[in-house]
C-alpha positions as CSV (number, residue, x, y, z in Angstrom):
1,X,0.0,0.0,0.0
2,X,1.2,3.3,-0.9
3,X,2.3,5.3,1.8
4,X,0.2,8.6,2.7
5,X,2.6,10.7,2.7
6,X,6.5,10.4,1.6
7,X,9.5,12.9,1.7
8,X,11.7,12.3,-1.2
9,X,15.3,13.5,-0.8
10,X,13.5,16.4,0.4
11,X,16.0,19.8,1.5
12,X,15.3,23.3,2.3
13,X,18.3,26.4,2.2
14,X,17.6,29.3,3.4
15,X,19.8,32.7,2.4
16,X,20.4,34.7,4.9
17,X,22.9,38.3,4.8
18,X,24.7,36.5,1.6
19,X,25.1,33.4,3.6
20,X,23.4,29.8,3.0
21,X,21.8,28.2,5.9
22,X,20.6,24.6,5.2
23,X,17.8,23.3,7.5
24,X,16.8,20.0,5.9
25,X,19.5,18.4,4.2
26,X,18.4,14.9,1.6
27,X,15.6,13.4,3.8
28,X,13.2,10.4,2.4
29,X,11.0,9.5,5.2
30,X,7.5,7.6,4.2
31,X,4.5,7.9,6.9
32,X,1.9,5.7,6.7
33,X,-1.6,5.4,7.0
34,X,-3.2,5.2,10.3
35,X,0.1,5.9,12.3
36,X,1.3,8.8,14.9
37,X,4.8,9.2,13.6
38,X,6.9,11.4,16.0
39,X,9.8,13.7,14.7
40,X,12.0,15.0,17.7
41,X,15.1,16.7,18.0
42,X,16.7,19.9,19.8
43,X,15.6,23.0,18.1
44,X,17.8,23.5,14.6
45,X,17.1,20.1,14.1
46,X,14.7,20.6,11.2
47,X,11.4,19.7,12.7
48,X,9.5,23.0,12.0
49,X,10.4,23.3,8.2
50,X,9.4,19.8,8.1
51,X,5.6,20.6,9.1
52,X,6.0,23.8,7.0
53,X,6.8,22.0,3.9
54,X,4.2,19.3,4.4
55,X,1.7,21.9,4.9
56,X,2.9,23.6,2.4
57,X,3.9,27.0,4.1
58,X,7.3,27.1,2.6
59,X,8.6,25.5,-0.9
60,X,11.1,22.6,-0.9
61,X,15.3,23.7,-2.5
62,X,14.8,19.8,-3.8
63,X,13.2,17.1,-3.2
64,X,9.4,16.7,-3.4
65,X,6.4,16.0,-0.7
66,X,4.2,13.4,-1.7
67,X,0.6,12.7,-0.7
68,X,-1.4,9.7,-1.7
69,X,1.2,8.8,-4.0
70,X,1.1,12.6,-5.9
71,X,3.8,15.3,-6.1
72,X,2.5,18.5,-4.4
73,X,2.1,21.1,-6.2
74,X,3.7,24.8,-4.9
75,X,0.5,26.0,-5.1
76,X,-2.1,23.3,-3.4
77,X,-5.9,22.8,-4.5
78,X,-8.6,23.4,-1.9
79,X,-8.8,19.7,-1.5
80,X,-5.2,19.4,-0.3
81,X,-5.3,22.1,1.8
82,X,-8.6,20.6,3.1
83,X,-6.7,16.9,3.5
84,X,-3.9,17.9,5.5
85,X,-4.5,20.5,8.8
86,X,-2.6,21.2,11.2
87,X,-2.7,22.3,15.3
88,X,-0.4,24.5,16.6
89,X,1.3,24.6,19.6
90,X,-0.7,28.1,21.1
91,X,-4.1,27.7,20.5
92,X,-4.9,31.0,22.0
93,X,-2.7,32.6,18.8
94,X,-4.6,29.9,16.4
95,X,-7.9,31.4,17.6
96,X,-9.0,34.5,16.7
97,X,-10.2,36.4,20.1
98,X,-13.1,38.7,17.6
99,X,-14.7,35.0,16.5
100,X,-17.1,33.1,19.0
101,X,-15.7,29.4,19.5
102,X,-18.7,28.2,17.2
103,X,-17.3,30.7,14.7
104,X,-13.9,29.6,14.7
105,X,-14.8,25.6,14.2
106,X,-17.4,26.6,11.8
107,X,-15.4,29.0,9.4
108,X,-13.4,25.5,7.7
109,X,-16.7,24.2,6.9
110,X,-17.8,27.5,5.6
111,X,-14.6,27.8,3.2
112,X,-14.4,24.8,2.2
113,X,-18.4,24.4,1.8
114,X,-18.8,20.9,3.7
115,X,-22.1,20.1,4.4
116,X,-25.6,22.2,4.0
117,X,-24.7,25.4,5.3
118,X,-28.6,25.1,7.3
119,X,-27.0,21.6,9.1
120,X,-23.5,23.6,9.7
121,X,-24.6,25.1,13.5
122,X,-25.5,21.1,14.4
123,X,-22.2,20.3,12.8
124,X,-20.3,22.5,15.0
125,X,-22.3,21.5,18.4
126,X,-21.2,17.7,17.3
127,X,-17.6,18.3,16.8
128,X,-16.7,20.0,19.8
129,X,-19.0,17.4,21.6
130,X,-16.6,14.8,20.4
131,X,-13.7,16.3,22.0
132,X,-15.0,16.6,25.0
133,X,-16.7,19.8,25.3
134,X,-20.4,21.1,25.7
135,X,-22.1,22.0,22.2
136,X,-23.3,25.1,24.6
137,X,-19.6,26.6,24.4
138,X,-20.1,27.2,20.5
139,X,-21.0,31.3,22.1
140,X,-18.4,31.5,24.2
141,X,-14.7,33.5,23.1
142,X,-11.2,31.6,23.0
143,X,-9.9,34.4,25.7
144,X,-12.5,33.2,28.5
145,X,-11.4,29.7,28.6
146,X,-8.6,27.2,29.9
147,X,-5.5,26.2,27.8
148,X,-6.8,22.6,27.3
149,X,-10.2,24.0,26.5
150,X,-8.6,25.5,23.8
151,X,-6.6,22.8,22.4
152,X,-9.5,20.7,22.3
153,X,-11.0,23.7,20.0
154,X,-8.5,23.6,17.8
155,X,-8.5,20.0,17.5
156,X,-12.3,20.5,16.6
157,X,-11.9,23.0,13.9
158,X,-9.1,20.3,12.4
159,X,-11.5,17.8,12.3
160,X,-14.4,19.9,10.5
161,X,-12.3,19.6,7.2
162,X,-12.7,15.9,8.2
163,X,-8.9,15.3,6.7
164,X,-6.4,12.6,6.4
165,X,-3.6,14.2,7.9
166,X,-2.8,16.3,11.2
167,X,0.2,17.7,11.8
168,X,0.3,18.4,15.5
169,X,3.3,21.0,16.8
170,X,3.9,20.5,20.2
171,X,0.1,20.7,20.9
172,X,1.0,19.7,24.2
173,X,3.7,21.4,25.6
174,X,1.8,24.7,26.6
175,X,-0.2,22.6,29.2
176,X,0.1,20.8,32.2
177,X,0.9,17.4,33.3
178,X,-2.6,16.4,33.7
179,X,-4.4,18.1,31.3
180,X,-1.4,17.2,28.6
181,X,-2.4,13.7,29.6
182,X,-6.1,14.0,28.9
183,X,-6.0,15.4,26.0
184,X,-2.8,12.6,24.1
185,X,-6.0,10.6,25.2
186,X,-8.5,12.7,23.1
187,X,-5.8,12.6,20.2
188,X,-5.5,8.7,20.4
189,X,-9.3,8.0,20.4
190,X,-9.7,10.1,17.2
191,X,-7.0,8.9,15.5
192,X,-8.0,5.0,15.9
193,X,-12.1,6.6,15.6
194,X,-11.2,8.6,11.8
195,X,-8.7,6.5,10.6
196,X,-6.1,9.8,10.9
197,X,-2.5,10.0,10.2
198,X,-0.4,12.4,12.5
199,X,2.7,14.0,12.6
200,X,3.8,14.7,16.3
201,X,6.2,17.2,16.3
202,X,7.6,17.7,19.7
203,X,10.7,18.0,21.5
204,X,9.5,15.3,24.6
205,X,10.6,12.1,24.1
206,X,8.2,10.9,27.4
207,X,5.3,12.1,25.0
208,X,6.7,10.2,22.3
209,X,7.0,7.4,24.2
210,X,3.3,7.7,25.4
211,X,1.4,8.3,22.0
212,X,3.4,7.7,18.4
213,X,3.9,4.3,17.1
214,X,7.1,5.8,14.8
215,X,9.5,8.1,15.3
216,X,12.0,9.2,13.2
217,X,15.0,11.6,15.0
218,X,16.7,14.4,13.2
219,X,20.0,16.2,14.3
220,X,20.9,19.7,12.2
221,X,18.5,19.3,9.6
222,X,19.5,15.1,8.6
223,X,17.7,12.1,9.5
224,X,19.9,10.1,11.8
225,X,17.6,7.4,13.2
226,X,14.2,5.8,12.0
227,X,12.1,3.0,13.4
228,X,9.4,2.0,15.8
229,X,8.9,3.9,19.1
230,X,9.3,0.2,21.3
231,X,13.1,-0.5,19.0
232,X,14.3,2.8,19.2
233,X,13.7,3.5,22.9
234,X,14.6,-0.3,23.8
235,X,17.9,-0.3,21.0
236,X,19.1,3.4,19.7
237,X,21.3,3.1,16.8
238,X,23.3,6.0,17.1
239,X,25.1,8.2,19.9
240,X,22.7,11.1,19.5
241,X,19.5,9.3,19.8
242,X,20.9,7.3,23.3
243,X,21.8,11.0,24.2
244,X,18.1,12.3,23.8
245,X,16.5,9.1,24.9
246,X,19.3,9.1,28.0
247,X,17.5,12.4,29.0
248,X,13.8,10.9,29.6
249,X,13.1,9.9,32.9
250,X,12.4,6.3,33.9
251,X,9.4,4.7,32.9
252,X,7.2,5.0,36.5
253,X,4.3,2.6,36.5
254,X,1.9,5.8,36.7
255,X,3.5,6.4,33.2
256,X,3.2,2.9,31.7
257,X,-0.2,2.8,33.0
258,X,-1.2,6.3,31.4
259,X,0.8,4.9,28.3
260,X,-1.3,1.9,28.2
261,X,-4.5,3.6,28.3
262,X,-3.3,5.6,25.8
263,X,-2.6,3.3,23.5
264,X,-6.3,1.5,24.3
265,X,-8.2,4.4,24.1
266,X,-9.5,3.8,27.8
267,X,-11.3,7.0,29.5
268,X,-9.6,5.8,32.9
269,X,-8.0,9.0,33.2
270,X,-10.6,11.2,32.2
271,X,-11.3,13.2,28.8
């Protein structure tokens, strides 16, 4: 089966005051369907202009970004934007503050025209009910509510393009240790319930270990290590993954037990 997604060769150079700075040097990476395939690394490391290229923010130097088997295209049809979304790490920048939350998770179906715009309002109670949050909050604004609130928005105006793609970018990392865990549990249950891909881009290797099935490391723009989440943590092939991986704490048995859950979409820790 052809991969959903696959990087060919792909490398980015910026130019910067007459000098060349590369940021993704000759990476081929394939992700496929149905997985949560982590990319980590220390900052440099090439992460963000990966998710930029995918989404199509920035243009490849060489290489080319394949989806469902087809080049992308510089400039992307509505459908391809509409495939592959994306949640940021701030949802409180992602949302406007002018637009009520029903506005906000409304406006992709708008653009894009999904559904009967009369069945749209019932669209947007349904979505933000399946991440875990009362239809009634459609009136409320962005500013009024809790970071994981938030996230949980985003995540809901993601979906309403109802793609086969998410790129998430550190969508955890702004919250805390609880509420981070609650809502890797939303992320797990919709991924298994829509059939979604993801790309986790983070810099926490204990979130990593919690959520992705792959993970692929990248040091100064290259693509040093590649595999399953269980071989790499258990058997790193190279000196600078055992140096990231060396940095997680110990697996606790509150952690394998939140991992587990995870990984079984249980509710045991609340959603």
């Amino acid at each position: 089966m052809t991969p959903i997604l696959e990087l060919d060769r792909l490398g980015k150079t910026f130019e910067a005051d007459g000098h060349s700075v590369v940021a993704l040097a000759d990476v081929s990476l394939a992700f496929e369907r149905g997985e949560c395939h982590a990319i980590v690394g220390e900052s440099g490391s090439g992460k963000t202009t990966i998710a930029n290229l995918v989404l199509g923010l920035m243009q490849p130097t060489e290489g080319e970004v394949r989806f469902n088997g087809v080049k992308l295209p510089g400039l992307r049809s509505r459908q391809q934007k509409r495939a592959i979304q994306l949640v940021q790490q701030n949802p409180l920048s992602a949302l406007n503050p002018r637009r009520s939350v029903g506005a906000s998770v409304r406006l992709p179906l708008d653009v894009h025209e999904i559904g009967p715009s009369r069945e749209r309002a019932g669209r947007v109670a349904a979505l933000l009910e399946e991440v875990g949050l009362d239809g009634e909050m459609a009136r409320r604004s962005p500013r009024g509510l809790s970071g994981g609130q938030r996230q949980r928005i985003a995540i809901a105006r993601a979906l309403a393009c109802e793609p086969e793609l998410i790129v998430l970018d550190e969508p955890t990392s702004a919250l805390d240790v609880l509420v981070q865990a609650r809502v890797l549990q939303l992320l797990h249950r919709l991924r298994v319930a829509h059939g979604l891909t993801y790309i986790f881009i983070t810099h926490d290797l204990a979130v990593v270990r919690a959520i992705a099935t792959r993970v692929s490391v990248f040091q100064k723009g290259r693509l040093v290590e590649t595999g399953p989440v269980e071989a790499i943590f258990s058997d790193p092939k190279t000196a600078y993954t055992r140096q990231l991986i060396g940095a997680v704490p110990v697996v606790t048995p509150e952690e394998a037990k939140l991992r587990d859950a995870i990984r079984a979409g249980s509710e045991a820790a609340g959603t």
